[in-house]
PyMOL Python script that loads the backbone (N, CA, C, O; Angstrom):
from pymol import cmd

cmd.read_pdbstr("""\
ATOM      1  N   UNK A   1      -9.217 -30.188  20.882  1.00  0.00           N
ATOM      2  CA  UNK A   1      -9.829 -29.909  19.597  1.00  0.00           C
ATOM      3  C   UNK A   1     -10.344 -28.471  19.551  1.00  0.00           C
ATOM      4  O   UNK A   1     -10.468 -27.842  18.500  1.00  0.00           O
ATOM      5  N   UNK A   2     -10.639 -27.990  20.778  1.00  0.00           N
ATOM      6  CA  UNK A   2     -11.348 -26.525  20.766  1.00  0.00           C
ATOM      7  C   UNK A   2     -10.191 -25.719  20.338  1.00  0.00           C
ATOM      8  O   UNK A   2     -10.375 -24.857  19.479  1.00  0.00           O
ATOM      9  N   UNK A   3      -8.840 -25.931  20.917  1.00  0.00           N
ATOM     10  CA  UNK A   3      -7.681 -24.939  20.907  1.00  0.00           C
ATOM     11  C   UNK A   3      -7.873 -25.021  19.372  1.00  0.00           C
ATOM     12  O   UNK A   3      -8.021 -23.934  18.815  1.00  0.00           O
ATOM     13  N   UNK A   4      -7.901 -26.355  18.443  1.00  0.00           N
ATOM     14  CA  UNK A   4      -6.963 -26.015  17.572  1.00  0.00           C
ATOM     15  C   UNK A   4      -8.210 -25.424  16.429  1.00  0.00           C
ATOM     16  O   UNK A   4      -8.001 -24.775  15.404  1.00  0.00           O
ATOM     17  N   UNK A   5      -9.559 -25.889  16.991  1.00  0.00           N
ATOM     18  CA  UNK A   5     -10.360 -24.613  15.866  1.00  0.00           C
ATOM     19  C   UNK A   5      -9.983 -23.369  16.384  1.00  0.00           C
ATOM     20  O   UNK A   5      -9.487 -22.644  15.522  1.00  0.00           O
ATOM     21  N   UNK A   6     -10.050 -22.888  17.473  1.00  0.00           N
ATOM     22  CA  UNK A   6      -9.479 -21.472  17.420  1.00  0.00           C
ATOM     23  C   UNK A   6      -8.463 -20.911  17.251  1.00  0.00           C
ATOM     24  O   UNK A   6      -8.500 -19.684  17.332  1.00  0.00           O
ATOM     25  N   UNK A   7      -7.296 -21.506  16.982  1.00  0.00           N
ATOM     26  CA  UNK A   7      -6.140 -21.384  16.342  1.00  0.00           C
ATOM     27  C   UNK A   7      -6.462 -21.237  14.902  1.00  0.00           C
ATOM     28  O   UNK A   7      -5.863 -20.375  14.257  1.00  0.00           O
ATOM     29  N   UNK A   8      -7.150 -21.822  14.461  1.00  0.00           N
ATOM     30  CA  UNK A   8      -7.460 -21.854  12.935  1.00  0.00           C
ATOM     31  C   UNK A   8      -8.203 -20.505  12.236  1.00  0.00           C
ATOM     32  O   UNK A   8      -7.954 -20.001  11.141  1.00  0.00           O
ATOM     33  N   UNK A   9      -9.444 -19.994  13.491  1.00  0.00           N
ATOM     34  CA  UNK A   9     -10.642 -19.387  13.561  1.00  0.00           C
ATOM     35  C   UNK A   9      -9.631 -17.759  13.406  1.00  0.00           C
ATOM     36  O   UNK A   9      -9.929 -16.910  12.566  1.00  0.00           O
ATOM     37  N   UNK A  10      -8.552 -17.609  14.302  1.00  0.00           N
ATOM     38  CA  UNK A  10      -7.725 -16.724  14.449  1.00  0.00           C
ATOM     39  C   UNK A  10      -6.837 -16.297  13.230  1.00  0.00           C
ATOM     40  O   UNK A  10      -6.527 -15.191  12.788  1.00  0.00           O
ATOM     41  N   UNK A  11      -6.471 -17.890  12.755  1.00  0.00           N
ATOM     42  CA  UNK A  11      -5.341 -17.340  11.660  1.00  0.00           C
ATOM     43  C   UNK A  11      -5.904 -16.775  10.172  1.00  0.00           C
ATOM     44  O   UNK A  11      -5.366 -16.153   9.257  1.00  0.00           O
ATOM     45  N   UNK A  12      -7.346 -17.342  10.411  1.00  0.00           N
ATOM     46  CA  UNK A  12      -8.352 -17.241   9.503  1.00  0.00           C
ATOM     47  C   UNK A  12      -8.353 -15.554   8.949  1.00  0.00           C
ATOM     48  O   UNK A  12      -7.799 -15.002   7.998  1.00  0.00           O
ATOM     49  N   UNK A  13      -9.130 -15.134   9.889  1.00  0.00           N
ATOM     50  CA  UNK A  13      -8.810 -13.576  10.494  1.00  0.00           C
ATOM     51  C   UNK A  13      -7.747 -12.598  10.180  1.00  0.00           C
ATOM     52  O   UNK A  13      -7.815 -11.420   9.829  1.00  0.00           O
ATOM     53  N   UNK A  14      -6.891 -13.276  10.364  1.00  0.00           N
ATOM     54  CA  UNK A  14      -5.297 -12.647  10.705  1.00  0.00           C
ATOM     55  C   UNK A  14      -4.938 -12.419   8.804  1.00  0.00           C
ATOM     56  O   UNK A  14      -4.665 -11.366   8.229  1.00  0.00           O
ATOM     57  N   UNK A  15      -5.077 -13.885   8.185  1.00  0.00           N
ATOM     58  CA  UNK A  15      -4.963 -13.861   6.846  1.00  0.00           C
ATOM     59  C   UNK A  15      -6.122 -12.856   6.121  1.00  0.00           C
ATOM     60  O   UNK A  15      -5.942 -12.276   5.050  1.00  0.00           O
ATOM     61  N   UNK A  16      -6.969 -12.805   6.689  1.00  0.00           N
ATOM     62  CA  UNK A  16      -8.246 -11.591   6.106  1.00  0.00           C
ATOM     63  C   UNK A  16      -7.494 -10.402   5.645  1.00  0.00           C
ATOM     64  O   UNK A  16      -7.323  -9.876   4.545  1.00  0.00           O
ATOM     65  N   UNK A  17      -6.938 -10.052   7.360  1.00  0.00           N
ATOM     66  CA  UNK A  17      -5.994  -8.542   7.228  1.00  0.00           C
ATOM     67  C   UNK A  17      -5.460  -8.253   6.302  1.00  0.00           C
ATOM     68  O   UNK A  17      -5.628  -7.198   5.691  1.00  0.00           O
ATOM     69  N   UNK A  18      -4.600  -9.266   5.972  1.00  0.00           N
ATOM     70  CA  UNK A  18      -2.902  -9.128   5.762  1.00  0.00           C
ATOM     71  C   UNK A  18      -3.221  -9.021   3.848  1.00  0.00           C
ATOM     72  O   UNK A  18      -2.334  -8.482   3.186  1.00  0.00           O
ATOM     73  N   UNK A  19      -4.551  -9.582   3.071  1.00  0.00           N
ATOM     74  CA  UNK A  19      -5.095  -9.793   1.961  1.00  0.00           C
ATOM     75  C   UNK A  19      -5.911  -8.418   1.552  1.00  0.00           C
ATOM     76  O   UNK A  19      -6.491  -8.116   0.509  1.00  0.00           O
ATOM     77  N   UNK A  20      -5.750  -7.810   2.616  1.00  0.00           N
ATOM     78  CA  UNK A  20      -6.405  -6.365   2.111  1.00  0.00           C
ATOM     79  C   UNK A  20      -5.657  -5.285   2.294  1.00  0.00           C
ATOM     80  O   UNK A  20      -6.113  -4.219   2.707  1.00  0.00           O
ATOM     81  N   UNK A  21      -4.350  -5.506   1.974  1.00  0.00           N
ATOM     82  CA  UNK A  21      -3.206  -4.534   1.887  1.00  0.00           C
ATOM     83  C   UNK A  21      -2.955  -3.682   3.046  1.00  0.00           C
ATOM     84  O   UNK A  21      -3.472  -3.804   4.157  1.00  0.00           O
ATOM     85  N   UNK A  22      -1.790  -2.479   2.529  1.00  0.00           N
ATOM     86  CA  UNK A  22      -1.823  -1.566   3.349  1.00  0.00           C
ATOM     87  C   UNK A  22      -2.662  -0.368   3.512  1.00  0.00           C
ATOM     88  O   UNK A  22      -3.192  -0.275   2.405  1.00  0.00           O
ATOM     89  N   UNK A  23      -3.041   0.476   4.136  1.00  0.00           N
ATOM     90  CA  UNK A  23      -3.920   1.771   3.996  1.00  0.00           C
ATOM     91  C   UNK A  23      -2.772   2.269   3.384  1.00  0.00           C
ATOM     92  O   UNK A  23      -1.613   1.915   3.599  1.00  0.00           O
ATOM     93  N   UNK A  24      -3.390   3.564   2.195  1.00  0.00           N
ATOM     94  CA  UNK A  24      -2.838   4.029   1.365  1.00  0.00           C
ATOM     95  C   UNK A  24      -1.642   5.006   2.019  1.00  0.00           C
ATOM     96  O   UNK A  24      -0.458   4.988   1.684  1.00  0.00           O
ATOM     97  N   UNK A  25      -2.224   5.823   2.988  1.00  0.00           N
ATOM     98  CA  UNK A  25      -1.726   6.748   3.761  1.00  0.00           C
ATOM     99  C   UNK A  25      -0.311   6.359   4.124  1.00  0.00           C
ATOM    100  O   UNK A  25       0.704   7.020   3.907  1.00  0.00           O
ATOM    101  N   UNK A  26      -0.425   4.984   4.810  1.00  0.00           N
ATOM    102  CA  UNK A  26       0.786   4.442   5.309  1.00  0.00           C
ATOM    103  C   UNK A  26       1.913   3.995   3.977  1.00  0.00           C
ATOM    104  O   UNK A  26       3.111   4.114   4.232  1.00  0.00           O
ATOM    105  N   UNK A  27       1.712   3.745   3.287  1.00  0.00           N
ATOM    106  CA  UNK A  27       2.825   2.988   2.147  1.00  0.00           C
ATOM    107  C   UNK A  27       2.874   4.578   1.689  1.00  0.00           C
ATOM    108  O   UNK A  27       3.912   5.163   2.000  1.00  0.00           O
ATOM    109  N   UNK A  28       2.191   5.098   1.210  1.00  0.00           N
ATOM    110  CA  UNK A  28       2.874   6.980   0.691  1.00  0.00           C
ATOM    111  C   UNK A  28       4.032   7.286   1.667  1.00  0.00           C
ATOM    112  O   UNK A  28       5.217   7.371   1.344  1.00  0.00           O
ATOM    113  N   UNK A  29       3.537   7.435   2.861  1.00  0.00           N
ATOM    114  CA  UNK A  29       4.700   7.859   4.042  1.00  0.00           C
ATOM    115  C   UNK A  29       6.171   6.809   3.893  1.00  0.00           C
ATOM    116  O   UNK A  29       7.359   7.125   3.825  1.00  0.00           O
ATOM    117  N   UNK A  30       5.580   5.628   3.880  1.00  0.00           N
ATOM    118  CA  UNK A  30       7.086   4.366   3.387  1.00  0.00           C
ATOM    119  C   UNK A  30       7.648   5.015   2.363  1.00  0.00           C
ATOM    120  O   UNK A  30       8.774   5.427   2.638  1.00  0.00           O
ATOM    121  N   UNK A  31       7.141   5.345   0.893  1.00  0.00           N
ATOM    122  CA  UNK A  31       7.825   5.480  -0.164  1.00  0.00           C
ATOM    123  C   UNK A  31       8.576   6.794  -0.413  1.00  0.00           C
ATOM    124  O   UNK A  31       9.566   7.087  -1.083  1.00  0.00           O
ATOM    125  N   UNK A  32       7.374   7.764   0.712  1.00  0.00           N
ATOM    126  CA  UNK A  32       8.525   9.075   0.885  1.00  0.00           C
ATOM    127  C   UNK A  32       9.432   9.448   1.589  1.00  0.00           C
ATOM    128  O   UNK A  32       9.871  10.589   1.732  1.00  0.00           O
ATOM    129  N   UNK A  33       9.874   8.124   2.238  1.00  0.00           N
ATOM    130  CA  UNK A  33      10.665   8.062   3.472  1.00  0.00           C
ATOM    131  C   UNK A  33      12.047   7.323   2.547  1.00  0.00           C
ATOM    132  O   UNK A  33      13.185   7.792   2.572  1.00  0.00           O
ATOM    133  N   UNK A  34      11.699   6.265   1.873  1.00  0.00           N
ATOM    134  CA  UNK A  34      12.657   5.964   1.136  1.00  0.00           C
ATOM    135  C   UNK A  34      13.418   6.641  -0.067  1.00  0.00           C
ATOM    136  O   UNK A  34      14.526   6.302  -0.485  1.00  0.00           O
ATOM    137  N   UNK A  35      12.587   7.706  -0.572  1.00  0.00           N
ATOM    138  CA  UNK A  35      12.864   8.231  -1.770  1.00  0.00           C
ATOM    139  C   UNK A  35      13.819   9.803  -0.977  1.00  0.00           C
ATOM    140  O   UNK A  35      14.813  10.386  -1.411  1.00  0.00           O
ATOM    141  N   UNK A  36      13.039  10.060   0.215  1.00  0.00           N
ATOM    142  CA  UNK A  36      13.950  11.207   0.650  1.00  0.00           C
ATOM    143  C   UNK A  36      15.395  10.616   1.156  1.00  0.00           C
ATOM    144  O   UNK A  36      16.405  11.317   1.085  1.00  0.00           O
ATOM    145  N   UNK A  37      15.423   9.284   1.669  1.00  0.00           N
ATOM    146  CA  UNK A  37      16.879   8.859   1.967  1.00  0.00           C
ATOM    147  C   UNK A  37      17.768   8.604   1.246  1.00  0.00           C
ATOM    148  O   UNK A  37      18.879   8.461   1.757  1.00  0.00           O
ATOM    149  N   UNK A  38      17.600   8.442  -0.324  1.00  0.00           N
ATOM    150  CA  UNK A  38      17.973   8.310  -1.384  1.00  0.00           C
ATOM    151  C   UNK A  38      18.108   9.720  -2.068  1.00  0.00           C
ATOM    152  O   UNK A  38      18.436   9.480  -3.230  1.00  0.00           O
ATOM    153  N   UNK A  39      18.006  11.090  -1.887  1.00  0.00           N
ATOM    154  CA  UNK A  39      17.915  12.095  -1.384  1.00  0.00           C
ATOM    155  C   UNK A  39      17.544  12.939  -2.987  1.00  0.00           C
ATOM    156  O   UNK A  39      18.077  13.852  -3.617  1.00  0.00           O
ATOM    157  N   UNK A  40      16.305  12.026  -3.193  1.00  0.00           N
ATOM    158  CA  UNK A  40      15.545  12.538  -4.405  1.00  0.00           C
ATOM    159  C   UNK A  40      14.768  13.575  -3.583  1.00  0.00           C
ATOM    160  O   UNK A  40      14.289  13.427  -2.459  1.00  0.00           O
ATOM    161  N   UNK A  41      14.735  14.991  -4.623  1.00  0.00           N
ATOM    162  CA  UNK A  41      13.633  15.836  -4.366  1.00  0.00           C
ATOM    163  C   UNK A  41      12.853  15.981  -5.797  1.00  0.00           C
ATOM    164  O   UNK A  41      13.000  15.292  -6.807  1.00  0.00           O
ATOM    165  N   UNK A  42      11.870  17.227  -5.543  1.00  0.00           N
ATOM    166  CA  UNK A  42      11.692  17.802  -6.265  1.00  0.00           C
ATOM    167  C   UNK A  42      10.241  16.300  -7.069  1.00  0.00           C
ATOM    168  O   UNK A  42      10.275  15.727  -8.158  1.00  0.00           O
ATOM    169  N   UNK A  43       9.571  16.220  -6.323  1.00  0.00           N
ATOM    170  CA  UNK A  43       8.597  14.719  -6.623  1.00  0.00           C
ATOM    171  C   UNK A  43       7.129  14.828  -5.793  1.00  0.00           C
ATOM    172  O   UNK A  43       7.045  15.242  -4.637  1.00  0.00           O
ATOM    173  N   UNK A  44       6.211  14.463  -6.454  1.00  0.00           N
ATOM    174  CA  UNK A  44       4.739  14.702  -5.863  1.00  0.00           C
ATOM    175  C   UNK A  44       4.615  12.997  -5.757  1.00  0.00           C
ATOM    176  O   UNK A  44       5.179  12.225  -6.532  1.00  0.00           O
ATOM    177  N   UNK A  45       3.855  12.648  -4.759  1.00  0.00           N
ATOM    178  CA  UNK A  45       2.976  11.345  -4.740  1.00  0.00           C
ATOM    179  C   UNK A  45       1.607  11.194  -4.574  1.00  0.00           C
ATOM    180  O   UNK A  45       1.116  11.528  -3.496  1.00  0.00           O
ATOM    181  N   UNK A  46       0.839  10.703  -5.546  1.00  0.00           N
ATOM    182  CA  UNK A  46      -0.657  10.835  -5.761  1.00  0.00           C
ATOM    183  C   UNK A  46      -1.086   9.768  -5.344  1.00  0.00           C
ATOM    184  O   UNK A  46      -0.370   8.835  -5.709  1.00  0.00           O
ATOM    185  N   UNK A  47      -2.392   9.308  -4.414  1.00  0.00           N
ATOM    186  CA  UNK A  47      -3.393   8.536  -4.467  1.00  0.00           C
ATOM    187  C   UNK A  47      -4.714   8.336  -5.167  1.00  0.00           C
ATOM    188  O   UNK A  47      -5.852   8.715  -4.889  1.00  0.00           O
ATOM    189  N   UNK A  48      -4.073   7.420  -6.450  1.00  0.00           N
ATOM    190  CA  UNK A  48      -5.464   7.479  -7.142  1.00  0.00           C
ATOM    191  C   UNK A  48      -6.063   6.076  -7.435  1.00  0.00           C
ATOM    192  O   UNK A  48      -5.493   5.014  -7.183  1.00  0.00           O
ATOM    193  N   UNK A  49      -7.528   6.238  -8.110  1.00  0.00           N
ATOM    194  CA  UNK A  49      -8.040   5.117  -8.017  1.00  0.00           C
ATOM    195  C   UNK A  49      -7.105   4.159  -9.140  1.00  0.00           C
ATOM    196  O   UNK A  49      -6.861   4.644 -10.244  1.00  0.00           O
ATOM    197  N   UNK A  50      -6.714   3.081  -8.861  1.00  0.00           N
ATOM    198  CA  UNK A  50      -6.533   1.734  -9.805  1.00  0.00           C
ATOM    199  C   UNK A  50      -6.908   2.057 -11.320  1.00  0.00           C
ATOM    200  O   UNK A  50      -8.081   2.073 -11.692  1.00  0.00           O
ATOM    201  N   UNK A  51      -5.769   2.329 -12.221  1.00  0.00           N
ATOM    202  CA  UNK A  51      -6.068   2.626 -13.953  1.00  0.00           C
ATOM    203  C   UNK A  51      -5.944   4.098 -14.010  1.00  0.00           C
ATOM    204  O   UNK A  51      -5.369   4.530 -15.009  1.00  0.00           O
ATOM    205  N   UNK A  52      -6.358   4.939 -13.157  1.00  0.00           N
ATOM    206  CA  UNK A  52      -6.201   6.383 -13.300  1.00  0.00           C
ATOM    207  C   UNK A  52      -4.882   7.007 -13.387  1.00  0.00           C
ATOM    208  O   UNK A  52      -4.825   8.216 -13.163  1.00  0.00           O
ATOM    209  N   UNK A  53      -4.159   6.577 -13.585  1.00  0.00           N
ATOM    210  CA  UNK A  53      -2.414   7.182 -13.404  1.00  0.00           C
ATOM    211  C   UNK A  53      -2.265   7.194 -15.172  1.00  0.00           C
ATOM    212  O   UNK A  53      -2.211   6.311 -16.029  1.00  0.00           O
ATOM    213  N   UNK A  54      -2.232   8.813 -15.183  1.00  0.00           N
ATOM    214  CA  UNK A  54      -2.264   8.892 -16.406  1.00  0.00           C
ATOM    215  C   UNK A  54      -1.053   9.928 -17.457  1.00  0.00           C
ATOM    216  O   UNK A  54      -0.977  10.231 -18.648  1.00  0.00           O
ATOM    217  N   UNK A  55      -0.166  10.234 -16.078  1.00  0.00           N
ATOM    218  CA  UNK A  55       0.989  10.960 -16.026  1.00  0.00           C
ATOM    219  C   UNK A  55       1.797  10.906 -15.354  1.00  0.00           C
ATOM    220  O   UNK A  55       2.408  11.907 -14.981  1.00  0.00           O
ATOM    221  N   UNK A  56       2.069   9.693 -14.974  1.00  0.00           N
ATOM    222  CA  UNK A  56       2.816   9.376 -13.082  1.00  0.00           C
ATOM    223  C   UNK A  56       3.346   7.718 -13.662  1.00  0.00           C
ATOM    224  O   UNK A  56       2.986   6.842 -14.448  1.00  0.00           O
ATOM    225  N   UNK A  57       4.205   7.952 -12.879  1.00  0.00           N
ATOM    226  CA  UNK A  57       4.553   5.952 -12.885  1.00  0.00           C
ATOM    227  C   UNK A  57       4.153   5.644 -11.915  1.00  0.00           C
ATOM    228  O   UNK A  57       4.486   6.376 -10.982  1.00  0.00           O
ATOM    229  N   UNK A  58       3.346   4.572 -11.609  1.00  0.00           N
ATOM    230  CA  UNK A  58       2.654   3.536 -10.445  1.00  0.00           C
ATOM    231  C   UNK A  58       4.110   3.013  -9.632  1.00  0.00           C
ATOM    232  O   UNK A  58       4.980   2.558 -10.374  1.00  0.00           O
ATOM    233  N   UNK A  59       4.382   3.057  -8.260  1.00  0.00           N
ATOM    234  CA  UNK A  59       5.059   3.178  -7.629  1.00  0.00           C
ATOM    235  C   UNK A  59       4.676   2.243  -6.414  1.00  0.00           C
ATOM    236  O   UNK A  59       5.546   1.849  -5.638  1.00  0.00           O
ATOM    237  N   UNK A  60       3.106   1.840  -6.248  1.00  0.00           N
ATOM    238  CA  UNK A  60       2.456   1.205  -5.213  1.00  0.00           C
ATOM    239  C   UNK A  60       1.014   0.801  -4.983  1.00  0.00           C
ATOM    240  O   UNK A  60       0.071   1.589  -4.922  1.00  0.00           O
ATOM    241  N   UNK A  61       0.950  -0.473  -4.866  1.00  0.00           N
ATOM    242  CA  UNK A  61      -0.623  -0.271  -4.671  1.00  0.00           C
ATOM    243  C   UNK A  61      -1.222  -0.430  -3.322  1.00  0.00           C
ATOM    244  O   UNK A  61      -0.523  -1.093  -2.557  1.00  0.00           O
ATOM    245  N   UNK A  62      -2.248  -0.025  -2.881  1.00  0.00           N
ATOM    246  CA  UNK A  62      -3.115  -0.418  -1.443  1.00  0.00           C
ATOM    247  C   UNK A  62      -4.467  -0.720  -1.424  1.00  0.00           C
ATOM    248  O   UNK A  62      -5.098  -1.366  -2.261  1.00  0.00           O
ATOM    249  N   UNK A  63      -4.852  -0.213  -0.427  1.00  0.00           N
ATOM    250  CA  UNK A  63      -6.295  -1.154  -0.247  1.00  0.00           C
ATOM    251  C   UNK A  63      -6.770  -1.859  -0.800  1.00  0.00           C
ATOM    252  O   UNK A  63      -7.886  -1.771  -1.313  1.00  0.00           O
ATOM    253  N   UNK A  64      -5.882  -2.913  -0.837  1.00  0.00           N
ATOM    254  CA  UNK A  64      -6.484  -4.527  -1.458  1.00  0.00           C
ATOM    255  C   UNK A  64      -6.135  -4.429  -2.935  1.00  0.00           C
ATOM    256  O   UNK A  64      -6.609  -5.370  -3.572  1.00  0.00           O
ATOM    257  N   UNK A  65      -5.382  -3.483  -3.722  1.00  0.00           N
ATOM    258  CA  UNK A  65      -5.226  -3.256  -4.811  1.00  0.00           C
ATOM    259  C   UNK A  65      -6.485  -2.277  -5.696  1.00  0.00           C
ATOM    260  O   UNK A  65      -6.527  -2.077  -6.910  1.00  0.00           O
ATOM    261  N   UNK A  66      -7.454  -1.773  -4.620  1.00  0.00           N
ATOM    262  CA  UNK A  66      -8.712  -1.034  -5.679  1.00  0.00           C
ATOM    263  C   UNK A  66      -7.422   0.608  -5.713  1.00  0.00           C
ATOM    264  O   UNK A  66      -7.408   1.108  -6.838  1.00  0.00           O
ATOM    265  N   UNK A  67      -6.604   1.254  -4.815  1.00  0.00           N
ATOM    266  CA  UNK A  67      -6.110   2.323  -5.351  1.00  0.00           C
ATOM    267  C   UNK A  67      -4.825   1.958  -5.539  1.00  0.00           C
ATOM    268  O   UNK A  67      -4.445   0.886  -5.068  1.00  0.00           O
ATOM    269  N   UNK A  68      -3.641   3.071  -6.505  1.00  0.00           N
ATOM    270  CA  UNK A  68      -2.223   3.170  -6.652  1.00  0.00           C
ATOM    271  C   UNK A  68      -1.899   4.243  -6.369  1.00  0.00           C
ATOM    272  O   UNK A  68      -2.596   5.255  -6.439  1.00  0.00           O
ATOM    273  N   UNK A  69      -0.443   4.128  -5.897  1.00  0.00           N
ATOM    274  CA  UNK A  69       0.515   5.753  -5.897  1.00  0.00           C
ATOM    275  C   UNK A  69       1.353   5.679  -6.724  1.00  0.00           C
ATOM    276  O   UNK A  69       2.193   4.781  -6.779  1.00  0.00           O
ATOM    277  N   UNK A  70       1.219   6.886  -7.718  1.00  0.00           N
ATOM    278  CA  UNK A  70       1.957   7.378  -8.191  1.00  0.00           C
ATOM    279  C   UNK A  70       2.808   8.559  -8.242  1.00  0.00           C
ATOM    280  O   UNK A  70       2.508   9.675  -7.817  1.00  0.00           O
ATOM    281  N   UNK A  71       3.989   8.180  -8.848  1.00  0.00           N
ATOM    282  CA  UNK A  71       4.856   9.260  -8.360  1.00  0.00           C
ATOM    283  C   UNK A  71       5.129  10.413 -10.068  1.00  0.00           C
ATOM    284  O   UNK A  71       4.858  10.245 -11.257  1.00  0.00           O
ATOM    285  N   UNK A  72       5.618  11.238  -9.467  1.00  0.00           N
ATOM    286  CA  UNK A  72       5.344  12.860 -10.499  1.00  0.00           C
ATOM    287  C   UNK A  72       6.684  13.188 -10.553  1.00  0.00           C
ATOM    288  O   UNK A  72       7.275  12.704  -9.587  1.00  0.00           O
ATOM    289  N   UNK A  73       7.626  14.014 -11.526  1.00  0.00           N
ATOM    290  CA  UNK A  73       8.285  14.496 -11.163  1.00  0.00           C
ATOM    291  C   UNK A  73       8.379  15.744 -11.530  1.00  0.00           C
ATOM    292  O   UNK A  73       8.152  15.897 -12.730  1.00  0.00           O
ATOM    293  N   UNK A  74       8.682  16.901 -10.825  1.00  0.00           N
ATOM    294  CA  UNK A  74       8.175  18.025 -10.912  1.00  0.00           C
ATOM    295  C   UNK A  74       7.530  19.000  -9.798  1.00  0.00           C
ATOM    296  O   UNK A  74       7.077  20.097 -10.126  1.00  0.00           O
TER     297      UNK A  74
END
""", "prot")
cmd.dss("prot")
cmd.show_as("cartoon", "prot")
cmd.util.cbc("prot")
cmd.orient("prot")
């Protein structure tokens, strides 16, 4: 019975993580990794707060959804 509360106590945890997204830093680097292999240039990517994208198309969200990246072209 102990194993399987701490099996539980763990996944508990584990699901915490995984519900508070990616750090922003990291998914920018994903999306400019994909967009350069696709061999778009000439593009800015912004981290801003959630609703603030006010010239950009939303492209991604992170930390738990409070910021987005948006992308520019230009």
């Amino acid at each position: 019975m102990k194993k399987f509360m701490l099996a539980v106590g763990l996944l508990s945890l584990a699901g915490g993580a995984f519900a508070a997204g990616k750090p922003c830093e990291e998914l920018k680097s994903e999306i400019a990794a994909k967009l350069d292999a696709k061999g778009v240039s000439g593009y800015s990517l912004e981290i801003v707060d959630k609703g603030a994208a006010a010239d950009g198309k939303v492209v991604g969200t992170c930390e738990g959804g409070d910021k987005e990246i948006v992308y520019k072209r230009g």
